[in-house]
Backbone as CSV, one residue per row, in Angstrom:
resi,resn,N_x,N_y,N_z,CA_x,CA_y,CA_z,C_x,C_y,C_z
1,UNK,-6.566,-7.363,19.205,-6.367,-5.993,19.692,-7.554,-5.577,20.543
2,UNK,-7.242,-4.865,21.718,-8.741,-4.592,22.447,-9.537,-3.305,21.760
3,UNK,-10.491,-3.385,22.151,-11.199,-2.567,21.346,-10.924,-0.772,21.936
4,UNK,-10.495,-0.377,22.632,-9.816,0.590,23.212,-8.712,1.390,21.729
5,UNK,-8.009,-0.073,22.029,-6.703,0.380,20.825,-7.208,0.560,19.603
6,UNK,-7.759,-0.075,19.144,-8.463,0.171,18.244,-9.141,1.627,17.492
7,UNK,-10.162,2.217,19.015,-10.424,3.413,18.931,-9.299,4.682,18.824
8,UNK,-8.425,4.153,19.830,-7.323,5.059,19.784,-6.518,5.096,18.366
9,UNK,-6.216,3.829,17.637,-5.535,4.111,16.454,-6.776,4.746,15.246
10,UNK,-7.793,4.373,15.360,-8.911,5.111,14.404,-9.146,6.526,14.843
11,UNK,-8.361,7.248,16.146,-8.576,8.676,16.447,-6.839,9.062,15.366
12,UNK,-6.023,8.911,15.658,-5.335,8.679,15.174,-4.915,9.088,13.891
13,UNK,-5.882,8.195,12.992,-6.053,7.895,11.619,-6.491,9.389,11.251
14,UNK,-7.214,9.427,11.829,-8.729,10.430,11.300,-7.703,11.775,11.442
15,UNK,-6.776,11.910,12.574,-6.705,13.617,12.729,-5.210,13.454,11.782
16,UNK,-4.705,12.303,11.693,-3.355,12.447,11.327,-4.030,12.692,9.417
17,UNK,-5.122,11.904,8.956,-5.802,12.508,7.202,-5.919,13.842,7.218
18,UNK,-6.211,14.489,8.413,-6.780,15.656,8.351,-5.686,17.362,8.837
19,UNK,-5.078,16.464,9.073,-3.473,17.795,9.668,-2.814,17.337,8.775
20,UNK,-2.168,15.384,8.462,-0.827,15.554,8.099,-0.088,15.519,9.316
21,UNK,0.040,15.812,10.374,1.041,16.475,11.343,0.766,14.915,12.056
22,UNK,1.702,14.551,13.100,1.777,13.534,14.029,0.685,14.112,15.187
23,UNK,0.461,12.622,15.386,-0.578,12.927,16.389,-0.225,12.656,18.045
24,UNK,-0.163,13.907,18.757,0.345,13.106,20.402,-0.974,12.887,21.187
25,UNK,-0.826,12.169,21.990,-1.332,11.928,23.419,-2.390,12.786,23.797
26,UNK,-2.286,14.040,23.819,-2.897,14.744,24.472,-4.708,15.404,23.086
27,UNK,-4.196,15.096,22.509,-5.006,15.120,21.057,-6.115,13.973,21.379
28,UNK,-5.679,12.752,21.396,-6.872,11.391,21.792,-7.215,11.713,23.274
29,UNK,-6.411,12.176,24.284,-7.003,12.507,25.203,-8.224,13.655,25.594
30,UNK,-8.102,14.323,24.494,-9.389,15.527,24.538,-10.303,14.577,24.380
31,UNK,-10.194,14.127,23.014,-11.263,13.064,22.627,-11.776,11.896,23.486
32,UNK,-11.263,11.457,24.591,-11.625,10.356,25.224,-11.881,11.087,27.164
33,UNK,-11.333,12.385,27.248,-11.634,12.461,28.475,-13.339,12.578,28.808
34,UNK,-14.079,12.110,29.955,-13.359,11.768,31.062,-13.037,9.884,31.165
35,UNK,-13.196,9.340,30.172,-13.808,7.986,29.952,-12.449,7.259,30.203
36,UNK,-11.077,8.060,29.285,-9.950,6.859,29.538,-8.520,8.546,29.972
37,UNK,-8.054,7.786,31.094,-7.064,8.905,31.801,-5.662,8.916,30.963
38,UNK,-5.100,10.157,31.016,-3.822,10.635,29.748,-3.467,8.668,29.768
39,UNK,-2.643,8.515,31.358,-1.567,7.845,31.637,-2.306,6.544,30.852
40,UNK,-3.734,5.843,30.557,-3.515,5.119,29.950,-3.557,4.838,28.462
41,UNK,-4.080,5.955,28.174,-3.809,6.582,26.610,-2.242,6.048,26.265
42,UNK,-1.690,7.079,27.039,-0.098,6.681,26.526,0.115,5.174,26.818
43,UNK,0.117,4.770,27.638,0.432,3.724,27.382,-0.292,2.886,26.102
44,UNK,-1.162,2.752,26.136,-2.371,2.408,25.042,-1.009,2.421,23.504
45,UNK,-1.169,3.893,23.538,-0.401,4.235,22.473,1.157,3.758,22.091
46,UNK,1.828,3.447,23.433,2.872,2.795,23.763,2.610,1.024,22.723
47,UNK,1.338,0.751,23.289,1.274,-0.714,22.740,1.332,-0.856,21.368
48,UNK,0.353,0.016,20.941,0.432,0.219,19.412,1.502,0.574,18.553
49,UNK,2.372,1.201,19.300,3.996,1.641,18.518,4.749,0.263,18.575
50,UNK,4.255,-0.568,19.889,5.467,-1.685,19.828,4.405,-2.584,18.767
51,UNK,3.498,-2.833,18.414,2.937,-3.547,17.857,3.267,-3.407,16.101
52,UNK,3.573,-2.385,16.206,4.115,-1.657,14.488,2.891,-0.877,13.496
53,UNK,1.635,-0.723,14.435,0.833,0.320,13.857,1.128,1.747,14.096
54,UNK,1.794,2.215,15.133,2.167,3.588,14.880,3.406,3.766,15.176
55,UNK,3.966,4.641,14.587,5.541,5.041,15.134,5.425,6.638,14.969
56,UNK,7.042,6.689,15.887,6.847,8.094,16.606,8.260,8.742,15.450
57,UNK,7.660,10.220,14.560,9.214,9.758,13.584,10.010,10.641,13.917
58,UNK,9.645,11.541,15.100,11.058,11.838,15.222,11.165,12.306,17.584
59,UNK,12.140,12.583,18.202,12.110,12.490,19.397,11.083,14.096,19.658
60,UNK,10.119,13.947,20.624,9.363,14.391,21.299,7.797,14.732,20.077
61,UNK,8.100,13.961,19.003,6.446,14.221,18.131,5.625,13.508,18.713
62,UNK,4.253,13.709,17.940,3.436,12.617,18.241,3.604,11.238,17.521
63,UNK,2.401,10.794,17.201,2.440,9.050,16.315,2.044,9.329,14.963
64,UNK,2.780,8.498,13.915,2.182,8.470,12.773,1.841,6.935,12.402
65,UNK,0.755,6.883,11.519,0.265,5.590,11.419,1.121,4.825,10.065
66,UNK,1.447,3.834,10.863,2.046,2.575,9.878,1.037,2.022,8.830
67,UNK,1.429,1.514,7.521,1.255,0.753,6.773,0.079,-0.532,7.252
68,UNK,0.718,-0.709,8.350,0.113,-1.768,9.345,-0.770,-0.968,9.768
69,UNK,-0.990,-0.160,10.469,-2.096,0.558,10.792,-3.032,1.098,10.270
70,UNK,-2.489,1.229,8.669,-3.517,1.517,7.665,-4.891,0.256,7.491
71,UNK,-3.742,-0.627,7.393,-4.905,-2.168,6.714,-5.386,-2.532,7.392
72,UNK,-5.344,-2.336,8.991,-6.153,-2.609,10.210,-7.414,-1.801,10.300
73,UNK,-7.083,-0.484,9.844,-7.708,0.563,9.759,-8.947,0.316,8.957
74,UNK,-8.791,0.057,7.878,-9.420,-0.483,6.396,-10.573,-1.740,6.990
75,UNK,-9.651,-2.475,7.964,-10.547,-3.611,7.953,-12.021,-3.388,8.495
76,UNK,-11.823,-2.643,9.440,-13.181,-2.508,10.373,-13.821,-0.944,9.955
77,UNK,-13.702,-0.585,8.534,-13.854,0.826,8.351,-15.139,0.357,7.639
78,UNK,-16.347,1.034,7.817,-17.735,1.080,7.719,-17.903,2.637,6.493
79,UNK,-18.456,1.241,5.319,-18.577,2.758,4.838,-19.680,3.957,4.709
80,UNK,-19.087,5.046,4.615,-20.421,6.351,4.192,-20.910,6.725,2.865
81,UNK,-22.167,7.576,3.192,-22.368,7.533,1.942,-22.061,9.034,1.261
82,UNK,-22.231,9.227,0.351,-21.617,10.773,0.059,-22.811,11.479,0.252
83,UNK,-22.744,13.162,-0.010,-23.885,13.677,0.535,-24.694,14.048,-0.717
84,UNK,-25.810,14.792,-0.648,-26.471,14.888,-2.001,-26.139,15.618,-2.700
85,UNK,-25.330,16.364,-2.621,-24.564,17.619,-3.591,-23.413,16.794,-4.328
86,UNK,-22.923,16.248,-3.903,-21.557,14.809,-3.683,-22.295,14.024,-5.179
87,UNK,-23.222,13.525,-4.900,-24.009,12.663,-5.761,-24.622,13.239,-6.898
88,UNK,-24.880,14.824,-6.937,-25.833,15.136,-8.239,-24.214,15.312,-8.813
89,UNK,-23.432,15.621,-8.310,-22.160,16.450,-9.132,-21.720,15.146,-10.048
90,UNK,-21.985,14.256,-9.689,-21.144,12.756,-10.348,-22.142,12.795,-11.050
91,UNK,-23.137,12.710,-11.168,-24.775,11.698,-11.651,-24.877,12.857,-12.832
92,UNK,-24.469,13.897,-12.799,-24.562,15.010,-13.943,-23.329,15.035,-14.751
93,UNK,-22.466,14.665,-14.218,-20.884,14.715,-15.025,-21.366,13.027,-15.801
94,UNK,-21.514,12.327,-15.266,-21.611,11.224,-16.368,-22.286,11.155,-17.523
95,UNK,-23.470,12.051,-17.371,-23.889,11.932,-18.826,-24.362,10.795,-19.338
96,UNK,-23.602,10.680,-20.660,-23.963,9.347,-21.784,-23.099,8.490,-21.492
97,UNK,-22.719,8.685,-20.619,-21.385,7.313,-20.089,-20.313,7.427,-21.212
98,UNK,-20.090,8.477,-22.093,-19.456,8.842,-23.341,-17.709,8.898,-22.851
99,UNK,-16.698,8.537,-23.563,-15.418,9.170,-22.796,-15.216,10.306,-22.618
100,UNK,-16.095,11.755,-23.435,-15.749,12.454,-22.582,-16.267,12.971,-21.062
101,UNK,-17.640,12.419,-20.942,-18.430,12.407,-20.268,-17.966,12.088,-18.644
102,UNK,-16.873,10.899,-19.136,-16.258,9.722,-17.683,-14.989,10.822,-17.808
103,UNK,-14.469,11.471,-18.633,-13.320,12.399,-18.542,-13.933,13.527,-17.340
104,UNK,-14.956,14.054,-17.744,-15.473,15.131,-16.666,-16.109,14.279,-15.515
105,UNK,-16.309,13.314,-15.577,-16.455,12.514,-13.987,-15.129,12.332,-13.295
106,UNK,-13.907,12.321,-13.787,-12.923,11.886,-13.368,-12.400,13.447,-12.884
107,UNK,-12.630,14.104,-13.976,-12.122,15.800,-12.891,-12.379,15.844,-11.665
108,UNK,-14.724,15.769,-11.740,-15.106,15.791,-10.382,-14.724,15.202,-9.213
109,UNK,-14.207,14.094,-9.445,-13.832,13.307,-8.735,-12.604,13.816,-8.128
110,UNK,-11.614,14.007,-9.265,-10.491,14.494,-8.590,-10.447,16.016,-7.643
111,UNK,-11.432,16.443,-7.648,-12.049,18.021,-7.149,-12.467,17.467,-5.590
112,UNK,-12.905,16.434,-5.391,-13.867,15.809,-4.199,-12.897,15.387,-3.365
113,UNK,-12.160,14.465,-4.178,-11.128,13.618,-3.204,-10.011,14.324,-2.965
114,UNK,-9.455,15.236,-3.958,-8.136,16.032,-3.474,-7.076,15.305,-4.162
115,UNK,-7.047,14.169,-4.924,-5.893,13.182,-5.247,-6.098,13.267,-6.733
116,UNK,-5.038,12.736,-7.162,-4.909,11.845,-8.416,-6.259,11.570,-8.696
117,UNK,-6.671,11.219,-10.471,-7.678,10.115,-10.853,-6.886,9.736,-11.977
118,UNK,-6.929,8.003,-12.349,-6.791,8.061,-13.761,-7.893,7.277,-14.075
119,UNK,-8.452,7.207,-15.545,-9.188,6.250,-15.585,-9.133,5.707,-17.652
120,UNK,-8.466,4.178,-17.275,-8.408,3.336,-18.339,-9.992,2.767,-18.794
121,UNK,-10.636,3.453,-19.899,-11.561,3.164,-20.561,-11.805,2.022,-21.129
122,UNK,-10.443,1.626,-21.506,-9.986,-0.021,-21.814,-8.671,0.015,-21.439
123,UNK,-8.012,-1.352,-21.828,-6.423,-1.356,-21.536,-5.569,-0.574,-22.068
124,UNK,-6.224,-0.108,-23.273,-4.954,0.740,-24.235,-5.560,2.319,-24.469
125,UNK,-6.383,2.497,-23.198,-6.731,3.946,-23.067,-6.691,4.867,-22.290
126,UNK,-5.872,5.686,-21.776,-6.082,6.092,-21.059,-5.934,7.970,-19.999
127,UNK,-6.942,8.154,-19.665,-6.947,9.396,-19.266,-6.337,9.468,-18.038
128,UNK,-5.605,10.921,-16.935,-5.324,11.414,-16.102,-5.903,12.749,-15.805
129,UNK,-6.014,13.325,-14.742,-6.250,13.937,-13.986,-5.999,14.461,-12.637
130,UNK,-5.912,15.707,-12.321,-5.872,15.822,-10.492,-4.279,15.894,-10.507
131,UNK,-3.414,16.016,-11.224,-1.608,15.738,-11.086,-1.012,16.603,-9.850
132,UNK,-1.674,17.666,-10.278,-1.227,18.774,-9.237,-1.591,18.445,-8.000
133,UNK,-2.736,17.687,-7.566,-3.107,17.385,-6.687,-1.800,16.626,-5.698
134,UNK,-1.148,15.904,-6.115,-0.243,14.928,-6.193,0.751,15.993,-5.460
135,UNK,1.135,16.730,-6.023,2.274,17.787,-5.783,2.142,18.688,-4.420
136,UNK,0.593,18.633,-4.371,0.181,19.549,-2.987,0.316,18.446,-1.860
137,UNK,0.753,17.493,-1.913,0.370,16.726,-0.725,1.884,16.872,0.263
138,UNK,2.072,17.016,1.629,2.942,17.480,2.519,4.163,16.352,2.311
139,UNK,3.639,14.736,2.122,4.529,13.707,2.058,5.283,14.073,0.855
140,UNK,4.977,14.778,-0.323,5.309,14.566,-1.342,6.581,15.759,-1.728
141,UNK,6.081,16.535,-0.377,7.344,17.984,-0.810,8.735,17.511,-0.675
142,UNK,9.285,16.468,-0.011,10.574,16.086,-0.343,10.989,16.191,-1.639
143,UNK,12.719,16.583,-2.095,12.749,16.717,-3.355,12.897,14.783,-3.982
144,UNK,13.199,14.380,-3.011,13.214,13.072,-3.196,12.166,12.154,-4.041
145,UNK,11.097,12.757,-3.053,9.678,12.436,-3.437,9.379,12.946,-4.414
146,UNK,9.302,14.150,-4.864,8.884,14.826,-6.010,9.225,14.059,-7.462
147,UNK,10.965,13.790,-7.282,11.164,12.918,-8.392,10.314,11.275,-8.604
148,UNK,9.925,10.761,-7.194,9.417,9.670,-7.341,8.176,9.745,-8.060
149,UNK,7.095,10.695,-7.892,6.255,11.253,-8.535,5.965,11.605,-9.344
150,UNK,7.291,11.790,-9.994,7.036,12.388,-11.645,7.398,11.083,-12.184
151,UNK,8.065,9.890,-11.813,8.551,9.144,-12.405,7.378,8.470,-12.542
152,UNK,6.247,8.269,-11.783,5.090,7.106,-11.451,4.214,7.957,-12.567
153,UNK,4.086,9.409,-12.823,3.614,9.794,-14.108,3.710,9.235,-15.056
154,UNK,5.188,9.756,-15.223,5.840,9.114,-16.642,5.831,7.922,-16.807
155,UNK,4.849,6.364,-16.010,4.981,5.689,-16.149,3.878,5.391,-16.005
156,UNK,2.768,6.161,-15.805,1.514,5.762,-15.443,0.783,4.404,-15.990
157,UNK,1.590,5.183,-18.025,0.536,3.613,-18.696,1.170,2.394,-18.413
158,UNK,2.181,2.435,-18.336,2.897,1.111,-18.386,2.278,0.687,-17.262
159,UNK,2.432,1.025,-15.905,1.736,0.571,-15.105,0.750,-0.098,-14.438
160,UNK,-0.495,0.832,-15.613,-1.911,0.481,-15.554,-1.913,-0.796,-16.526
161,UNK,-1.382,-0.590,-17.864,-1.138,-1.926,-18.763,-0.549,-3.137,-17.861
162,UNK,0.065,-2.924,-17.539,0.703,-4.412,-16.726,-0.271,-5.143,-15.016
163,UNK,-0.630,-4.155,-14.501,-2.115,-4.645,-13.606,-3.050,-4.536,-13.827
164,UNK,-3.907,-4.221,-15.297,-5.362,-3.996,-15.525,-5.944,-5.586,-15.652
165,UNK,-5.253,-6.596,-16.102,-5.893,-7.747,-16.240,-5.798,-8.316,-14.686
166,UNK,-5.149,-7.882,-13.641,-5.004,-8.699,-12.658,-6.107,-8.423,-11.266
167,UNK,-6.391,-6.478,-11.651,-7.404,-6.138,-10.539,-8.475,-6.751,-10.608
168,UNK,-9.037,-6.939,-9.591,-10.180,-7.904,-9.738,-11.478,-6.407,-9.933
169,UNK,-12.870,-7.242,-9.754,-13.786,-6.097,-10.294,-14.449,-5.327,-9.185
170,UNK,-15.431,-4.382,-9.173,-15.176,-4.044,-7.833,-14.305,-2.580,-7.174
171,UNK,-14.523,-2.067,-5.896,-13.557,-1.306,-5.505,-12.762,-2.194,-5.161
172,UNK,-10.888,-1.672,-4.863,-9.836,-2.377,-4.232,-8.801,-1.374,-3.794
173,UNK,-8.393,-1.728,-2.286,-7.504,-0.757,-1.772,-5.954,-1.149,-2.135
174,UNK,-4.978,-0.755,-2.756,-3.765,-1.208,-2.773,-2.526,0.161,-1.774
175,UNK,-1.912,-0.508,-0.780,-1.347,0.677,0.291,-0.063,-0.099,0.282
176,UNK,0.685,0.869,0.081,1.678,0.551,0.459,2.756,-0.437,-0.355
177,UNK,3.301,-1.560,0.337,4.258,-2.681,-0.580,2.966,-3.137,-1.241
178,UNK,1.722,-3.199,-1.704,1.166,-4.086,-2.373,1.141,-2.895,-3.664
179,UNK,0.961,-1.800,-3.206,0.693,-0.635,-4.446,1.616,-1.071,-5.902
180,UNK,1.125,-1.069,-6.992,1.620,-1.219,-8.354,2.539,0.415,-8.651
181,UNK,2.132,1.275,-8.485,2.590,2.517,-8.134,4.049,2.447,-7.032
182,UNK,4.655,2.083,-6.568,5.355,2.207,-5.019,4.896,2.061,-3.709
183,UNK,5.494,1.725,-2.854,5.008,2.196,-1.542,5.004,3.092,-1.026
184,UNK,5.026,4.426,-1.669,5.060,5.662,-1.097,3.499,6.166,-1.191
185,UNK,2.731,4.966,-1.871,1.208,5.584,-2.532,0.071,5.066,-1.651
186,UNK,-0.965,4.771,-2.026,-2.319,4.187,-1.976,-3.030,4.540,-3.050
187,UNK,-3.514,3.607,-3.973,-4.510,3.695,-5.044,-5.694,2.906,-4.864
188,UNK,-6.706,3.487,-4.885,-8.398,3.044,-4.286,-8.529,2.675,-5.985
189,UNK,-9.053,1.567,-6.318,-9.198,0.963,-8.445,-10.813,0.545,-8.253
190,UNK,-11.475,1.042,-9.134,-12.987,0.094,-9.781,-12.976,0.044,-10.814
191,UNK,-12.844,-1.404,-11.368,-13.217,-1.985,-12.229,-14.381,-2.279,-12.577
192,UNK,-14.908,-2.430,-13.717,-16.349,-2.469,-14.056,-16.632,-2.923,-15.689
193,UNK,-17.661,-3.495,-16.090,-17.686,-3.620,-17.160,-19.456,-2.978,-17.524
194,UNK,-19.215,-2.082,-18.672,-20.185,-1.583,-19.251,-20.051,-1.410,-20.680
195,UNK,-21.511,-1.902,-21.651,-21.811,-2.161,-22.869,-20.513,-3.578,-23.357
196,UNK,-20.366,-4.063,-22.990,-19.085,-4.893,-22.826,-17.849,-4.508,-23.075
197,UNK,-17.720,-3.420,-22.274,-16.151,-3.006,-22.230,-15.747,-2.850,-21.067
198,UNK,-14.892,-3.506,-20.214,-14.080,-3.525,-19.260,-12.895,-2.078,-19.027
199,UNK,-13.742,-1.514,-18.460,-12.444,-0.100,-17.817,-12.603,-0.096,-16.180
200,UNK,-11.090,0.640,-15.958,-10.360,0.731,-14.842,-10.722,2.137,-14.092
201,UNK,-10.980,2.743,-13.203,-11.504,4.003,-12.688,-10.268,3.996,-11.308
202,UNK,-9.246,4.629,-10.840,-8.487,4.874,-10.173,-8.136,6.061,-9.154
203,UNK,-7.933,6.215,-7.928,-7.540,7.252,-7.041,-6.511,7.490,-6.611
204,UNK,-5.676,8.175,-6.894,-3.891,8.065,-6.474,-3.550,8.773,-5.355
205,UNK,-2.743,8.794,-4.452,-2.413,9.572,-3.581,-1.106,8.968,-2.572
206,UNK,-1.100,9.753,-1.568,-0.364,8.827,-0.441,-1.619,7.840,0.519
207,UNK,-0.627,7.399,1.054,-1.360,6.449,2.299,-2.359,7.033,3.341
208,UNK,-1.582,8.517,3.540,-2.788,9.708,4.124,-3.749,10.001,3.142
209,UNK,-4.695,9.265,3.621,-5.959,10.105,2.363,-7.620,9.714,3.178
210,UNK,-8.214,10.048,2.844,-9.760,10.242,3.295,-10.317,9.061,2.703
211,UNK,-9.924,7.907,3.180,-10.299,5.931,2.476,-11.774,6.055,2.766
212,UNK,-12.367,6.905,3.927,-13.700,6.852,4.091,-14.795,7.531,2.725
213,UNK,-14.158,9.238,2.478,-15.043,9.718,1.224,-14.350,8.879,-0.063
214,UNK,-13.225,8.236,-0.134,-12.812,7.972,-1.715,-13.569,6.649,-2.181
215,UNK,-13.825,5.666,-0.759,-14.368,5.005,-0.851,-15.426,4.709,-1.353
216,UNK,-16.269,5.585,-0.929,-17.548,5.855,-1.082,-18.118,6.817,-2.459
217,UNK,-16.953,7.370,-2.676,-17.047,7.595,-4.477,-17.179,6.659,-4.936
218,UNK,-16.170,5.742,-5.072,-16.065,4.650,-5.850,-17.090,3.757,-5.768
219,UNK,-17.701,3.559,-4.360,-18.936,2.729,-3.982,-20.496,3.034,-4.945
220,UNK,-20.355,4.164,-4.975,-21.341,5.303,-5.536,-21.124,4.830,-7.142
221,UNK,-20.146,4.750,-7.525,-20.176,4.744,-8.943,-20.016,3.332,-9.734
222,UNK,-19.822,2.240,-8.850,-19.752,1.333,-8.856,-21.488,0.727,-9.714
223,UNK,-21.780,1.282,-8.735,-23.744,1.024,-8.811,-24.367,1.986,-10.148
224,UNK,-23.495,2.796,-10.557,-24.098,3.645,-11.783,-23.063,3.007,-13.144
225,UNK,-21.782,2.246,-13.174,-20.901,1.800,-14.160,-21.486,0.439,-14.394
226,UNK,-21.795,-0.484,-13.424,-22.312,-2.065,-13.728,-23.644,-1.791,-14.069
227,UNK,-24.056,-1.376,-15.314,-25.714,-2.024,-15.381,-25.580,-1.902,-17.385
């Protein structure tokens, strides 16, 4: 992919996390004038729709980013770090590393990121959080969706029980057809083992979500759960 397209689908990314709304032409063109002209934007953007990173979902919108455009997205995404307010709020909610302690880390968390948290303490434990969060999201107001959502609730443990031995350790992005959840999701997972107990730390949402700050939670806590 040239590095052009690239930029253009990472403008893309960024305003479509941040509206929700499709993104047209004239949106990356603020952003890129005087450097690249409408006519080759669109086209630009043209390439990327036939390529299957963005599609247009309905006649005269802008682009929304594919599945495919997500994991492309992911690949060359550099991460940040959170800010210092970001960091005392976690570093004070953990405490004694106690369950209830990782219970009020998992609120904060869910307060930061806007999504879902669950987090399996072990395999046969496990807390939720952030639900409502779930409910506010624009993809999710279909009544369609709504039921899919309550169903991935009501199924949360089973869920987490049947992929906790398979996530590896570590953050891990699952989008889309790979999601254990559906493909209607994205779940950001760190695994970790502390005092020798192996628990699961999780971010739920749709595929629209802020992979840059959730990331970087998880990155963040990664370095305070392994020691």
């Amino acid at each position: 992919m040239q590095n052009r397209q690239e930029k253009i689908l990472s403008i893309i990314i960024k305003e479509h996390i941040k509206t929700a709304e499709p993104v047209g032409s004239s949106i990356v063109s603020n952003r890129y004038r005087p450097i690249m002209s409408s006519a080759t934007i669109r086209n630009e953007m043209a390439e990327l729709e036939k390529a299957g990173y963005i599609y247009q979902p309905h006649t005269s919108a802008g682009r929304v980013p594919t599945e495919a455009g997500y994991l492309l997205y992911l690949e060359g995404l550099k991460l940040k770090d959170l800010n210092t307010a970001e960091k005392q709020e976690l570093e004070n909610s953990l405490g004694d590393f106690s369950e209830d302690s990782l219970k009020s880390t998992a609120k904060h968390i869910a307060k930061i990121s806007d999504q879902a948290v669950f987090w399996a303490f072990h395999k046969n434990s496990l807390y939720y959080t952030g639900i409502f969060n779930l409910f506010q999201q624009p993809e999710f107001a279909v009544q369609d969706l709504i039921q899919d959502v309550s169903l991935v609730i009501d199924r949360m443990e089973d869920v987490i029980g049947e992929v906790f031995e398979s996530i590896s350790f570590g953050p891990q992005v699952f989008i889309g057809a790979e999601n254990p959840f559906g493909p209607i999701f994205s779940t950001l997972t760190l695994k970790y083992q502390k005092h020798n107990t192996t628990g699961l730390l999780g971010v739920l949402g749709p595929m629209r979500m802020n992979y840059d700050k959730n990331l970087a939670i998880l990155k963040y806590l990664e370095d305070k759960l392994n020691f």
